[in-house]
C-alpha positions in Angstrom: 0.0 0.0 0.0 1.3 3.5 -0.8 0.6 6.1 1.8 1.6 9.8 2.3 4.5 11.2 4.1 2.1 12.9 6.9 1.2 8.9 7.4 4.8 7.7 7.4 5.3 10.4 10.1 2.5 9.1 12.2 4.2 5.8 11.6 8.0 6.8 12.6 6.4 7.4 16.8 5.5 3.7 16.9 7.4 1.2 18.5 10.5 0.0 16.7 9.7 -3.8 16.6 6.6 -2.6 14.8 8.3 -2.1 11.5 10.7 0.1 9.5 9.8 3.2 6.9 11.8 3.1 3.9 11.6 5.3 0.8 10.5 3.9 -2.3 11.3 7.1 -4.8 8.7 9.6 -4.9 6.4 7.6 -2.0 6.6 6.2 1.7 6.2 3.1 2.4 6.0 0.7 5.8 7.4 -2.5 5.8 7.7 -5.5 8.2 11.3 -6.3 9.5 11.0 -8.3 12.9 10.7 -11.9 10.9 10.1 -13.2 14.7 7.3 -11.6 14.9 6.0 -11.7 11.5 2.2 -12.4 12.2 1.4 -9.8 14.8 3.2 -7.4 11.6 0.9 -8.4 9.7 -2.1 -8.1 11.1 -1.1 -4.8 12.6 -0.1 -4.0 8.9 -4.4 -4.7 8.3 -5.7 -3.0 11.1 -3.6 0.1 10.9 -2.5 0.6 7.3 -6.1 -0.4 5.7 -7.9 2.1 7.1 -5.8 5.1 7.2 -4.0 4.6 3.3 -6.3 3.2 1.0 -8.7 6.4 1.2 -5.0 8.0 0.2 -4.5 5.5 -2.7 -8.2 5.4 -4.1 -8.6 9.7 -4.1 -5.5 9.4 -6.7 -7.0 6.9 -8.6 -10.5 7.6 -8.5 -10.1 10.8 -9.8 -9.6 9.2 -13.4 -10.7 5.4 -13.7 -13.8 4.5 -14.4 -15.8 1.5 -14.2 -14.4 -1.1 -16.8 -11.5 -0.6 -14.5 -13.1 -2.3 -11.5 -13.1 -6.0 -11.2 -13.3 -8.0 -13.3 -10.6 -5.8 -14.9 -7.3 -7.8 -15.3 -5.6 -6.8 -11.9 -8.1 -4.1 -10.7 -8.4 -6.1 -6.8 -7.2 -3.5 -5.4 -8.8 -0.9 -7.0 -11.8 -3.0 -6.4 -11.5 -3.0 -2.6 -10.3 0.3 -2.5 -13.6 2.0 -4.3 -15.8 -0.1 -1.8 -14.4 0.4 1.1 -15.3 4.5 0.3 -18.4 3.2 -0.4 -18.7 1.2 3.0 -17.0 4.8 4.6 -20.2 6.9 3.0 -22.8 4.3 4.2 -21.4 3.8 7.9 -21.3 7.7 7.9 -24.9 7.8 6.7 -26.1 5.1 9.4 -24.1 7.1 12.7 -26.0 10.4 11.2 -28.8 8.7 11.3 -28.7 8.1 15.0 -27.7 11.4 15.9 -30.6 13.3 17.4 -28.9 16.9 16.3 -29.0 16.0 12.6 -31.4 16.4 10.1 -34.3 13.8 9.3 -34.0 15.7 5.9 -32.8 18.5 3.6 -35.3 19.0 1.9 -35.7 20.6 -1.9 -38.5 20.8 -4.3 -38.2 18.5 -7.6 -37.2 21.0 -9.6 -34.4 21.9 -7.3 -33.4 18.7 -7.8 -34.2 18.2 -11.1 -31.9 21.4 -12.5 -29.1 20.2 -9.9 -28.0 21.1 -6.6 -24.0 21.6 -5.5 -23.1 19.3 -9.1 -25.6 16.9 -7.8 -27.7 16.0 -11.5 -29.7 13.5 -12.2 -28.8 13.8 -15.8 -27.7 10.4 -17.4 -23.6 10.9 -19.8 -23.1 9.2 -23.1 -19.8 8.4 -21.6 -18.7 6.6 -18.1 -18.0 9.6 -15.5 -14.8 9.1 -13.1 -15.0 6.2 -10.1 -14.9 10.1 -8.1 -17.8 11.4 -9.3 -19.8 7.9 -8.9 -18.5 8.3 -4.8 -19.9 11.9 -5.0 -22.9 10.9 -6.6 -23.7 8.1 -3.8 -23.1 10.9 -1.2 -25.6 13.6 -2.9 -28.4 11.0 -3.2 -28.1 10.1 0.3 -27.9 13.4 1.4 -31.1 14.5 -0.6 -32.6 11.8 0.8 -35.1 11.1 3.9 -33.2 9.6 7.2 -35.9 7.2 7.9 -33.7 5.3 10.3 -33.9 8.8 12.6 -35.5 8.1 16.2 -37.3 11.6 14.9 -39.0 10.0 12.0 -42.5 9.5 12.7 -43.9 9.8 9.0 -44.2 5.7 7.8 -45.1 2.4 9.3 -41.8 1.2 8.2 -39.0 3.0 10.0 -36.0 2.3 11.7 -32.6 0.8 10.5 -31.3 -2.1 12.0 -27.7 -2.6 11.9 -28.2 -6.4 11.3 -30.6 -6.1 8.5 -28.0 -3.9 7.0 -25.4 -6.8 6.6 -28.3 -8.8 5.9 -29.1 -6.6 2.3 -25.9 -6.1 1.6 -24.8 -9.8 1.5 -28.0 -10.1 -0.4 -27.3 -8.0 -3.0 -23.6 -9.3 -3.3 -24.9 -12.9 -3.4 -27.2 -11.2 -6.5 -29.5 -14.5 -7.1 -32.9 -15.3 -7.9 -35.7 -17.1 -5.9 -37.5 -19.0 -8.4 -35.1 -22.9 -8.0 -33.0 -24.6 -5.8 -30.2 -25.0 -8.4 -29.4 -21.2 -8.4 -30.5 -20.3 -4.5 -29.9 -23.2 -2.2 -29.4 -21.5 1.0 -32.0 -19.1 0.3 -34.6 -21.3 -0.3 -34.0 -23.5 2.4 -34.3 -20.2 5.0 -37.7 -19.1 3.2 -38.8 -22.8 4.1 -37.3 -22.3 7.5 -38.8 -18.8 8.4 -42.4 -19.3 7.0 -42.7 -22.4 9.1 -41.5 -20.7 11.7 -44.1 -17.7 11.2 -46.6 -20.3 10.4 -46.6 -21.8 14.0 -46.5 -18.0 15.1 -49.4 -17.4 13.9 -51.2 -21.0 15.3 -50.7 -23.1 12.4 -50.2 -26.6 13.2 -47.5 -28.8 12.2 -49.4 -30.0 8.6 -50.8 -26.8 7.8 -49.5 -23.7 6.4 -47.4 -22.5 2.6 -46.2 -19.3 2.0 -43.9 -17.1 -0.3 -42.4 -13.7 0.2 -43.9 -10.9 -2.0 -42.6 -7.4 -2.5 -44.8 -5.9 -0.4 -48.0 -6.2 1.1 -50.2 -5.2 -1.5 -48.9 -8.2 -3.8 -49.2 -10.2 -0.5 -53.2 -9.3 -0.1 -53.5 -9.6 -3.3 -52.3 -13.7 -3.7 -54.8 -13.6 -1.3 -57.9 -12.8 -3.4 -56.1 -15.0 -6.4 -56.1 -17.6 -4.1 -59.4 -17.8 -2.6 -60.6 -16.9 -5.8 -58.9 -20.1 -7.3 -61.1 -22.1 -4.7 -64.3 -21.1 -5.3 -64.0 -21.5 -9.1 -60.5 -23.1 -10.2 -61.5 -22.5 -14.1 -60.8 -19.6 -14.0 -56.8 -20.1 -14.3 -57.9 -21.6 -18.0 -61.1 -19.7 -18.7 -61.2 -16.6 -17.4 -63.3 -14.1 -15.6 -66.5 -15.7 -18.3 -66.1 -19.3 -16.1 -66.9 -16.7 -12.9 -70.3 -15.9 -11.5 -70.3 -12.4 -10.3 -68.6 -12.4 -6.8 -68.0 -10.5 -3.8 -65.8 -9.3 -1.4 -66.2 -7.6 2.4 -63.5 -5.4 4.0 -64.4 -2.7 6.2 -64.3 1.2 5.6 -60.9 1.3 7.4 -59.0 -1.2 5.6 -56.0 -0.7 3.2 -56.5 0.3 -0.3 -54.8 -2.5 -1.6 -58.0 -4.9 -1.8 -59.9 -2.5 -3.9 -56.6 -2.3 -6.0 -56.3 -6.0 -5.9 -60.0 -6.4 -7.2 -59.6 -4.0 -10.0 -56.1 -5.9 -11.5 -57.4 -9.4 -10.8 -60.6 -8.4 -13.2 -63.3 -8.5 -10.0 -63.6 -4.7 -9.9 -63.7 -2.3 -7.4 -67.3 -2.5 -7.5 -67.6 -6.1 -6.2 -65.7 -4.9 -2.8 -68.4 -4.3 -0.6 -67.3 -2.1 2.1 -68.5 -3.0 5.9 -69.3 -0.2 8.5 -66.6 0.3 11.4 -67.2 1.6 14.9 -65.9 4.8 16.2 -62.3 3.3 17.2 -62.2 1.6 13.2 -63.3 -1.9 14.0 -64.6 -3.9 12.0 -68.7 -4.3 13.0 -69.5 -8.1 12.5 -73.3 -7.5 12.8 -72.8 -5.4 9.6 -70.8 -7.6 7.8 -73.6 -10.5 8.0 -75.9 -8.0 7.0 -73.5 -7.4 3.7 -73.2 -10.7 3.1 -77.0 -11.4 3.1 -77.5 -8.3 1.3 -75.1 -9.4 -1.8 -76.5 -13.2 -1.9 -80.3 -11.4 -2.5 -78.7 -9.2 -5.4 -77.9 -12.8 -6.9 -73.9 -12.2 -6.4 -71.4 -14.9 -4.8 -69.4 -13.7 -1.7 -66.1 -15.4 -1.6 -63.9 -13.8 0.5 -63.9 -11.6 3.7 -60.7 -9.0 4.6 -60.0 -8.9 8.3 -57.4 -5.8 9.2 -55.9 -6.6 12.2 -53.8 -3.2 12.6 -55.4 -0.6 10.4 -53.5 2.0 8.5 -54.8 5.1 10.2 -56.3 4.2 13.9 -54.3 1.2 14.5 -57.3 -1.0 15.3 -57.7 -4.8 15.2 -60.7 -6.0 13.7 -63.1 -8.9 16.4 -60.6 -11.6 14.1 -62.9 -14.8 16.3 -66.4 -13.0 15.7 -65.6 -12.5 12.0 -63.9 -16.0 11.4 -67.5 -17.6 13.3 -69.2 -15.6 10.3 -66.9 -16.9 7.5 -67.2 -20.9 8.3 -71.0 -20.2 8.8 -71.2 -18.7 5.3 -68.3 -20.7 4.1 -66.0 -17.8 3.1 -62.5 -17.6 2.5 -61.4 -15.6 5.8 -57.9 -13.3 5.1 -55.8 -11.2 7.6 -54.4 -8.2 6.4 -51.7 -8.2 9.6 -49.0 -6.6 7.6 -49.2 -3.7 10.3 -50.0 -5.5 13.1 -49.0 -9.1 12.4 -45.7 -8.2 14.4 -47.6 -8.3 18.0 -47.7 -11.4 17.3 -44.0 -11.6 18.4 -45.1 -9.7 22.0 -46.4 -12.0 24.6 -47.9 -8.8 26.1 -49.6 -7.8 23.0 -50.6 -10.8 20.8 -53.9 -11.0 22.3 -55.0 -8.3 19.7 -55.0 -11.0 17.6 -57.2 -13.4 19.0 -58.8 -15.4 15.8 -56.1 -15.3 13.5 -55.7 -18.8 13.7 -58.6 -19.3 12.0 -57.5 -17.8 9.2 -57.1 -19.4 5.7 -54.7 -16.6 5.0 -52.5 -14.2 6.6 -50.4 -11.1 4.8 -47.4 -10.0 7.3 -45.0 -7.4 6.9 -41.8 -7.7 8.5 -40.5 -4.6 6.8 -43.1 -2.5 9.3 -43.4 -3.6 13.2 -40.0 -5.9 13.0 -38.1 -2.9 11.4 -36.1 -5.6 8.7 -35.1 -3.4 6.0 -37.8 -2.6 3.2 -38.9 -5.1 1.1 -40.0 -7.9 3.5 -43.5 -8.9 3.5 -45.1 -12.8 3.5 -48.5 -14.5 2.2 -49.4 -17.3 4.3 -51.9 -19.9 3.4 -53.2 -22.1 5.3 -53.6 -24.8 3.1 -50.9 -26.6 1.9 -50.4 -26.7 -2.3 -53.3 -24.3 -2.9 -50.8 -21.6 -4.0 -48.9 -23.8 -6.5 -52.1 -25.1 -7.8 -53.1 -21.5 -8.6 -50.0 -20.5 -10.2 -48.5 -23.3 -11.6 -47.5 -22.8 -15.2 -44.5 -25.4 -15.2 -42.1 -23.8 -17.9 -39.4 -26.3 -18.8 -36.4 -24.3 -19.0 -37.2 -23.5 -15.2 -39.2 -26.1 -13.4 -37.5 -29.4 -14.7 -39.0 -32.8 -13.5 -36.2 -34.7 -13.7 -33.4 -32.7 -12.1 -30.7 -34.3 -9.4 -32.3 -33.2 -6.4 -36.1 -32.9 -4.6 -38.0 -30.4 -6.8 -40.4 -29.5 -4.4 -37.7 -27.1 -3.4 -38.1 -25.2 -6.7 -40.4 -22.7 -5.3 -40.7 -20.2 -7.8 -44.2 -21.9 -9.7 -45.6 -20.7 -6.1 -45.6 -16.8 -7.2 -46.9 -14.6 -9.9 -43.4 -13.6 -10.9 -40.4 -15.4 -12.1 -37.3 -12.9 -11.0 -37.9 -12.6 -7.1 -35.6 -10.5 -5.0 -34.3 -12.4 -1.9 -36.1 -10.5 1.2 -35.2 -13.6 3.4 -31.9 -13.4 4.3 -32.1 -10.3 6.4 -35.1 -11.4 8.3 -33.4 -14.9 9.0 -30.3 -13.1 10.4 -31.8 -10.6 12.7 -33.6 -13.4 14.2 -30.7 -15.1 15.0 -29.3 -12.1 16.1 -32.0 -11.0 18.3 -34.0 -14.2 18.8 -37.8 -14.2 19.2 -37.9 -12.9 22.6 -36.0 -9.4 21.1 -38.4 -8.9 18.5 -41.2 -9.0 21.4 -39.1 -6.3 22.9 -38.8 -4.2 20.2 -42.5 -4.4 19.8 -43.2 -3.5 23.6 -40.9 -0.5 23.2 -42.7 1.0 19.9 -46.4 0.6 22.0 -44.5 2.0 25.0 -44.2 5.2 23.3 -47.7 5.4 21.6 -48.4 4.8 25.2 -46.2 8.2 26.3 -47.3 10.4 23.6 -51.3 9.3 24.2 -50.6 10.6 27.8 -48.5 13.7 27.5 -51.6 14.7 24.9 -54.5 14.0 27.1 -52.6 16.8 29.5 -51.5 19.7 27.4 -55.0 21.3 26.1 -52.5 22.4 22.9 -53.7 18.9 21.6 -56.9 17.4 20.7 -56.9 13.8 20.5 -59.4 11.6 17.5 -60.9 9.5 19.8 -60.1 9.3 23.3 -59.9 5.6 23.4 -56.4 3.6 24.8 -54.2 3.3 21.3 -54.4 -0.5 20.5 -51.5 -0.2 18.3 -48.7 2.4 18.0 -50.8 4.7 16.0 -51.9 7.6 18.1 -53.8 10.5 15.7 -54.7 14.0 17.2 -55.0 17.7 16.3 -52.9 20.6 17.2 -55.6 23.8 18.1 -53.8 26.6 17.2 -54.4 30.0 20.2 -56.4 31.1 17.0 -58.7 28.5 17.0 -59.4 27.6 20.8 -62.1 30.2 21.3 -64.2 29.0 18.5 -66.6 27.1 18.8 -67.3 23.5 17.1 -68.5 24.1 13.6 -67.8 24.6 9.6 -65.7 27.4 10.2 -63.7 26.2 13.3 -63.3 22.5 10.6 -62.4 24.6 7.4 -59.3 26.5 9.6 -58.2 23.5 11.4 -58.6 21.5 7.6 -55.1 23.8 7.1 -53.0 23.7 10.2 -52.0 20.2 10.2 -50.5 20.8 6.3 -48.7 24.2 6.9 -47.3 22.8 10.1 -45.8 19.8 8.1 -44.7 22.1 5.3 -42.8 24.0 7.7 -41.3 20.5 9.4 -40.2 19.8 5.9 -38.6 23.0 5.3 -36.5 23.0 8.8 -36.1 19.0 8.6 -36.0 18.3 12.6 -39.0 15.9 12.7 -41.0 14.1 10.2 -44.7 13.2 10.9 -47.7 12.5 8.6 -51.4 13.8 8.5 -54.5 13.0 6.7 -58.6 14.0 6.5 -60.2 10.5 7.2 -64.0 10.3 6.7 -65.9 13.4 8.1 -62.7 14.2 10.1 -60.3 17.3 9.0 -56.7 16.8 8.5 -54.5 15.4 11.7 -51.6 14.3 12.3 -50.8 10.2 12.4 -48.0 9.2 14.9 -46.9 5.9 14.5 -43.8 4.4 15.9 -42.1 1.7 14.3 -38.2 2.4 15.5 -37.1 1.0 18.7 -34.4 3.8 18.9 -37.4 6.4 19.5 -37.3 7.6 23.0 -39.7 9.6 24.7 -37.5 13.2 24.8 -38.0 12.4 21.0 -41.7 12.5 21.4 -41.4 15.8 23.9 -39.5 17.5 20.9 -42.0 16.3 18.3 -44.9 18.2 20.4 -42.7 21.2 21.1 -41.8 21.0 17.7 -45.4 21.5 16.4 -46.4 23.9 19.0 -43.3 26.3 17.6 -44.0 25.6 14.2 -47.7 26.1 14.5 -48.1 28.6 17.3 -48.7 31.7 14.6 -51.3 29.8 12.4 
């Protein structure tokens, strides 16, 4: 390794068994002399020399190769290590900003800030390669325009966090670069999926002969297999046939639930039309009295109900839908029942908290997101089914230049005739290592820590009259939604007026929070209810002075509105 004279210098105040400088022309470099000692050199050489001179080394060279000069260039190792290991230095300086409370959450810009360029940050795509330099700069600009969602301050998504584990996890991933669709060209991969969705499987209250599954980018896709699926029961010609071997059918899912089943109904062909929507109460459950009466309802119109969504962990209230009273209704109509637990699926890891999902059992299908309560690094969602094969019958196309019959090992381990797709991104890996890192019993704890803190910010709002909360009941989950009431606003009285002014504080406020980048939270109207703000906590790293500084936050940024 060459490294500069101010290095060498450094080097020349060690101890003189450590090694010798010598001059090799224009450069310094160190050199191991003590032959007795020649492996603690060595590694001393690693440790020390590593990580103060190749950042020397790679400046002068980065500045003009390019990428054909990376492996696997003819004798471009060094290069090779030399160009990651900045990379690895941008990244691990991206992850400890992440987890300093004093930083930003974001710098944020408008798109056409972006788009003209910011500091000789463009999106603009050369005809030719740029410098190795310019790539390093590039990778710094897009992280710096981008949104810290690993900052305890972070309180926009359901998927937040960033766990150090899951990191390494993606990262080997994407070095490993393979596909999930055979055994031949994923082995270990495919053997983990088997391994974790059994695991899950049990989780949920599967027994031992019960349960398939696949991981899906996302939990849309994952609802969606869902309505394929259960669809597929009810009327398997329609793999061959098509929507004309159908009679028309319906769905139920209640007024809180997640777009993604009307979106599922419209690309499978169904339409949004045949998802009948079932009345919640006031916290965003799920009424079963109503959804009998929808299902009677559709069967006097002459239509087919099929299928019945169960939210346990809504998007916006956090509610878990009465999973027992709804599954009692599904067996006596004889209707697929599906859990859309991709929010709240990960109480299920909390021995304090998994009682919310009392019923889900019962379930013929589950979707649960990983990427959300468990914090594993987006994407990482599964579809569980409770009945074994269903999912390959559905999907099963058999392509020969794929799914061989005769190949040297079991092909039941060729997975991929399971899924919709045929290229599928390996989301397991990560999740499998964080739970060996952590175990079961630390995902419970995470969980309990992300409640504790809906927990703290419901309190600290039912005392400080600057806050009006939704609905006054206990958060089940870790959303808690509320108002801020402007000194502008707390003399008026309930009324069109008082809603059309409070309709524009939450937005203003989080166009401000934007503009300063301190604290990120979201806000949205929901039925006859004006915009608030939605807290939901998904990073374990929160702590409650983060919360206190979220509140002050809004009452500084909102106090003149």
């Amino acid at each position: 390794l060459i490294i500069d004279s101010s290095a060498v210098r450094e080097r020349k105040q060690r101890p003189a068994d450590f090694g010798k400088i010598y001059s090799t022309g224009d450069h310094q470099g160190l050199v191991r002399v003590d032959e007795d000692r020649q492996k603690t050199c060595v590694c001393l050489c690693v440790c020390v020399c590593v990580c103060v001179c190749v950042c020397v080394c790679v400046c002068v060279c980065v500045c003009v190769c390019v990428c054909v000069d990376l492996l696997p260039a003819d004798g471009a190792e060094d290069l090779t290590r030399g160009f990651l290991q900045e990379i690895l230095n941008i990244l691990l300086g991206f992850i400890c900003k992440s987890n300093q409370r004093n930083s930003k959450v974001l710098d944020f810009h408008h798109p056409h800030q972006l788009k003209d360029g910011l500091e000789g940050f463009s999106l603009d795509l050369p005809e030719h390669a740029e410098t190795l330099e310019q790539i390093l700069v590039d990778c710094r600009d897009t992280l710096k325009y981008g949104v810290s969602t690993g900052h305890p301050r972070f309180f926009n998504q359901l998927s937040s966090g960033l766990d150090v584990i899951g990191v390494a996890g993606e990262w080997l991933t994407s070095t490993a670069n393979t596909n999930m669709f055979t055994y031949e060209v994923s082995p270990v991969f495919i053997l983990m999926e088997e391994v974790l969705l059994k695991k899950m499987q049990s989780i949920v209250g599967w027994s031992e002969d019960e349960g398939d599954g696949i991981f899906c980018p996302g939990g849309t896709i994952s609802n969606l297999y869902s309505i394929l699926v259960a669809r597929y029961r009810v009327c398997p010609e329609v793999k061959t046939k098509g929507m004309g071997a159908l009679p028309p059918l319906a769905l139920f899912t209640s007024e809180h639930s997640h777009y993604s089943v009307k979106k599922s109904a419209a690309v499978l062909g169904l339409g949004s039309e045949s998802v009948m929507v079932v009345t919640c109460d006031e916290r965003g459950k799920m009424i079963p009295a109503e959804l009998e009466s929808s299902i009677l309802a559709a069967k006097s119109k002459g239509l087919l109900p099929f299928y019945v969504n169960a939210t346990a962990g809504t998007t916006v209230y956090g509610a878990f839908d009465p999973l027992a009273a709804i599954a009692d209704i599904c067996h006596t109509h004889r209707l697929w029942m599906h859990v859309d637990a991709a929010w709240g699926g990960g109480l299920l890891m909390s021995d304090r908290h998994r009682r919310k999902l009392q019923g889900i059992e019962r379930a013929c299908s589950v979707t649960w997101n990983p990427h959300k309560m468990m914090c594993v690094p987006l994407q990482c969602s599964v579809i569980l089914v409770k009945k074994p094969g269903l999912l390959q019958e559905c999907n099963k196309l058999g392509a020969e230049y794929l799914f061989q019959t005769d190949k040297p090992y079991d092909v039941n381990y060729d997975t991929g005739d399971k899924s919709i797709q045929c290229g599928r991104h390996v989301d397991v890996f990560k999740l499998w290592l964080m739970w060996k890192a952590k175990g079961s019993d630390g995902f419970g704890s995470q969980v309990n820590k992300c409640l504790e803190n809906a927990e703290y910010l419901y309190d600290q709002l039912k005392r400080n009259s600057d806050f009006q909360l939704v609905f006054k009941h206990k958060p089940e989950h870790s959303n808690v939604c509320f108002w801020y009431i402007p000194p502008s606003l707390r003399a008026l009285q309930p009324g069109p007026d008082r809603d059309r002014r409070l309709h524009e504080v939450a937005p203003q406020i989080k166009g401000r929070m934007m503009e300063k980048g301190s604290v990120l939270i979201g806000y949205q109207p929901f039925g006859d209810k004006v915009n608030f703000f939605r807290c939901v906590f998904s990073n374990p790293a929160t702590q409650p002075e983060d919360i206190d500084f979220l509140l002050n936050e809004i009452i500084t940024l909102g106090a003149d509105l």
